[in-house]
C-alpha positions in Angstrom: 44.1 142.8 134.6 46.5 139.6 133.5 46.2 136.0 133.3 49.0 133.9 134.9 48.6 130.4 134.0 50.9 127.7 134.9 50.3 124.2 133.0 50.6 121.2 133.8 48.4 117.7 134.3 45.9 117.4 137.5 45.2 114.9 139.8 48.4 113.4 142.3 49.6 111.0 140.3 51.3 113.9 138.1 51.6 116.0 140.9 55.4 116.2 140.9 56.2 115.2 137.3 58.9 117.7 135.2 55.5 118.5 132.9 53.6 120.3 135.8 56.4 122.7 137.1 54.2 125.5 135.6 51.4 124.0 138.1 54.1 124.6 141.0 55.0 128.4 139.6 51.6 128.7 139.9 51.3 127.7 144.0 54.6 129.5 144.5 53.3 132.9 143.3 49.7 132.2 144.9 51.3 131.2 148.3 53.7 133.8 148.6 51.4 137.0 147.5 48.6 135.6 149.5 46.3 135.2 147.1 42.7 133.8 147.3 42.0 130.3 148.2 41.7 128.1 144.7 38.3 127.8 143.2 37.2 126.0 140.3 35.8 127.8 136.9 36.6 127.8 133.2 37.4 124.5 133.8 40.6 125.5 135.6 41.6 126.0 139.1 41.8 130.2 139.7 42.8 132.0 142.7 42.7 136.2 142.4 45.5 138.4 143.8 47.0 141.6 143.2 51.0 142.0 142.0 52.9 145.4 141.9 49.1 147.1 142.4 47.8 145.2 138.9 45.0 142.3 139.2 46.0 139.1 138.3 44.3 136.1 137.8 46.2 132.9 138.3 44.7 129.6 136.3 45.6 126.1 136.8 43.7 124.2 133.4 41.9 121.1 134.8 41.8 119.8 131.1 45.4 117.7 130.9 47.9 119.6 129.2 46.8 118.6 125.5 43.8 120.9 126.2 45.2 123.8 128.2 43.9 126.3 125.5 40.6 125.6 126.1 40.2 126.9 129.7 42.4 130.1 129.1 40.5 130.8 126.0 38.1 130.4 128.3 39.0 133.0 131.1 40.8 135.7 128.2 37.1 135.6 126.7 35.2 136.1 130.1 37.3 139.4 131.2 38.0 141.0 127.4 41.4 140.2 127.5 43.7 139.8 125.0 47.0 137.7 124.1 49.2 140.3 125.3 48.0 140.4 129.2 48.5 136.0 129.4 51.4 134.9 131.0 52.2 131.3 130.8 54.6 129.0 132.7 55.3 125.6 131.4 58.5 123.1 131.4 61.0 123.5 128.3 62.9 120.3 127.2 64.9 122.5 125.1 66.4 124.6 128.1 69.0 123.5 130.7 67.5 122.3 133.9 67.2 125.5 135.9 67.3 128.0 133.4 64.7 130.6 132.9 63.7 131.7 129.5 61.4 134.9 128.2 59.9 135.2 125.0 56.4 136.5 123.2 55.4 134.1 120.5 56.8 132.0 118.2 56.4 128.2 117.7 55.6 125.2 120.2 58.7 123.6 120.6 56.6 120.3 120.6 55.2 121.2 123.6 51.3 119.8 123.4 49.8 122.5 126.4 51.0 125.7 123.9 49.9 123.9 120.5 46.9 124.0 122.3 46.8 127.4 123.7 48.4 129.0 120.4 45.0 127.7 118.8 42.5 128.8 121.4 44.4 132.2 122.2 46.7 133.5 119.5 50.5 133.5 119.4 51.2 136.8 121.2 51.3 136.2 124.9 54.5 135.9 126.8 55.9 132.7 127.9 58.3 131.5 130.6 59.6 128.5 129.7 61.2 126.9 132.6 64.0 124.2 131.9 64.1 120.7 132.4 66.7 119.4 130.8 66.5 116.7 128.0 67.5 113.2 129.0 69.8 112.6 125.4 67.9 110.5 123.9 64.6 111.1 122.2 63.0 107.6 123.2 63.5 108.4 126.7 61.6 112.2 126.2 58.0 111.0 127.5 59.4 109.2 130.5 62.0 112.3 131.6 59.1 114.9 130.9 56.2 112.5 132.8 59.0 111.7 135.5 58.9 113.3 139.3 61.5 115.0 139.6 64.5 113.6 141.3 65.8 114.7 144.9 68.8 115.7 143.4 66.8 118.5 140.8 65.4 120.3 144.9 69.1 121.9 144.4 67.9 124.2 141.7 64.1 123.7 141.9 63.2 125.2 145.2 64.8 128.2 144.6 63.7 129.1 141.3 60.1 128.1 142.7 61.1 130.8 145.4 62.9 133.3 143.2 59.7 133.0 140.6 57.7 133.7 143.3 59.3 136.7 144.6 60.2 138.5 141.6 56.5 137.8 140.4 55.5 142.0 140.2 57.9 142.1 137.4 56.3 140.4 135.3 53.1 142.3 136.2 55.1 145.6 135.5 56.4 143.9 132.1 60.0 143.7 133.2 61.1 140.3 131.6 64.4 141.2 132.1 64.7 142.0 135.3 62.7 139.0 136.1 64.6 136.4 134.0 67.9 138.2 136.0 66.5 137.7 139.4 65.6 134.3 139.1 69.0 132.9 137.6 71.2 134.7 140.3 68.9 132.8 142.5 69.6 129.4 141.1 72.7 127.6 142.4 75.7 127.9 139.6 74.1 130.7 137.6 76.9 133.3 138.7 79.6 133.9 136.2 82.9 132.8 136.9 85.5 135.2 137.7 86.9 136.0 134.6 90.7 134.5 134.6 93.8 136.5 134.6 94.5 137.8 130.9 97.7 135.9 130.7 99.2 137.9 127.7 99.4 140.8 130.1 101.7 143.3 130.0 104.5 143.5 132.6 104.3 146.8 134.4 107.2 149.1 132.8 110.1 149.9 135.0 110.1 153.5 136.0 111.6 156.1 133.2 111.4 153.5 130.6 109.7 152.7 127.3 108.2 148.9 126.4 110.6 149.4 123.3 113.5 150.3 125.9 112.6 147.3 128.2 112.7 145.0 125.4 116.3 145.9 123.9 118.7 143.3 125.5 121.2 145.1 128.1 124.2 145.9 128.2 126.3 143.1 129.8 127.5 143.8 133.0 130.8 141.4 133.1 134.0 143.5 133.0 136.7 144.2 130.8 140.1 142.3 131.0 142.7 144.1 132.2 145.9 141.9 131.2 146.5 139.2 128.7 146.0 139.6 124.2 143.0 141.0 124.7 143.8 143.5 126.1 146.6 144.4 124.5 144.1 144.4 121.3 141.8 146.9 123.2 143.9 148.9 123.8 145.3 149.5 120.5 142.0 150.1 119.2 140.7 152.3 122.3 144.2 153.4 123.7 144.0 153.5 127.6 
């Protein structure tokens, strides 16, 4: 079994802020796999479902973000489960907007919902920190994070939402990879470029030739005088 937990802050006033896109993972992955209508325990929101043929449980912390640890704790205590089957979707300042990012532990980044889930759980769960963008300066960080997001972010944020949603059973099977690839082909502008012409390129040789051959000057094509002191010089040197 694994705990997917998205985070964010309940109630409608936050309902569309930058901090609760985990929330909206959340709803994406419950929507689309059809799981079970959302319920209320471990003082979270849960709905139960089943990805790539593993049970998952799906937790939206009722708590505010501050205290997200304490209803996975929570739920991770319940089922005997450890740090390594928690999942956890949150918003990353520190990540381009629309970028998708894998890791298993490390540190917070500031972020107040992990502080609090790194104390209740352990490090060692796996976190996909979705990006949000920073706004440059730090004085504007609490109003960008507990902004809605703008009509202009729908662009890139309905089809991660989607990709997330649909690549979902990777992350059940423990293919980060594969998922964090999925969802940034998804994502408008996450192709590569095509990868300019090399412009110190070789020109193709001419047939029968060397690249030392090509690059000897040739020979000069203008004739030789047939009249005048020139050729009178010529020909005393070369005879006819």
């Amino acid at each position: 079994m694994l705990i997917f937990a998205g985070l964010g802050n309940p109630g409608p006033k936050y309902e569309n802020n930058r901090h609760n896109v985990g929330y909206m993972a959340a709803d994406a992955i419950a929507r689309r796999h059809s799981f079970s209508p959302w319920s209320k325990k471990f003082k979270a929101e849960i709905a139960e479902g089943r990805l790539a043929g593993e049970k998952v449980l799906l937790v939206k912390p009722q708590t505010f973000m501050n205290l997200s640890g304490q209803a996975i704790g929570e739920a991770l205590r319940f089922y005997k489960l450890s740090p390594a089957d928690l999942v956890v979707f949150y918003d990353e300042l520190d990540l381009a907007a629309g970028k998708v990012r894998i890791k298993t532990g490390g540190g917070s980044g500031g972020h107040n919902g992990i502080k609090s889930i790194d104390a209740h759980c352990g490090k060692d769960y796996r976190r996909v920190r979705i990006g949000i963008g920073h706004p440059g300066d730090k004085a504007l960080v609490h109003n960008h994070v507990l902004g809605d997001f703008a009509k202009a972010d729908q662009t890139w944020l309905e089809p991660l939402l989607e990709a997330t949603a649909d690549s979902a059973a990777l992350l059940a099977k423990g293919d980060d990879n594969g998922f964090m690839n999925k969802v940034s082909l998804a994502v408008p502008g996450a192709a590569k470029p095509a990868r300019p012409a090399d412009a110190t390129a070789k020109t193709p040789q001419a047939k029968g030739q060397s690249h030392i051959r090509q690059a000897r000057p040739q020979t000069p094509t203008t004739p030789l005088p047939e009249s005048g002191p020139m050729a009178a010089m010529l020909k005393k040197l070369f005879g006819k």
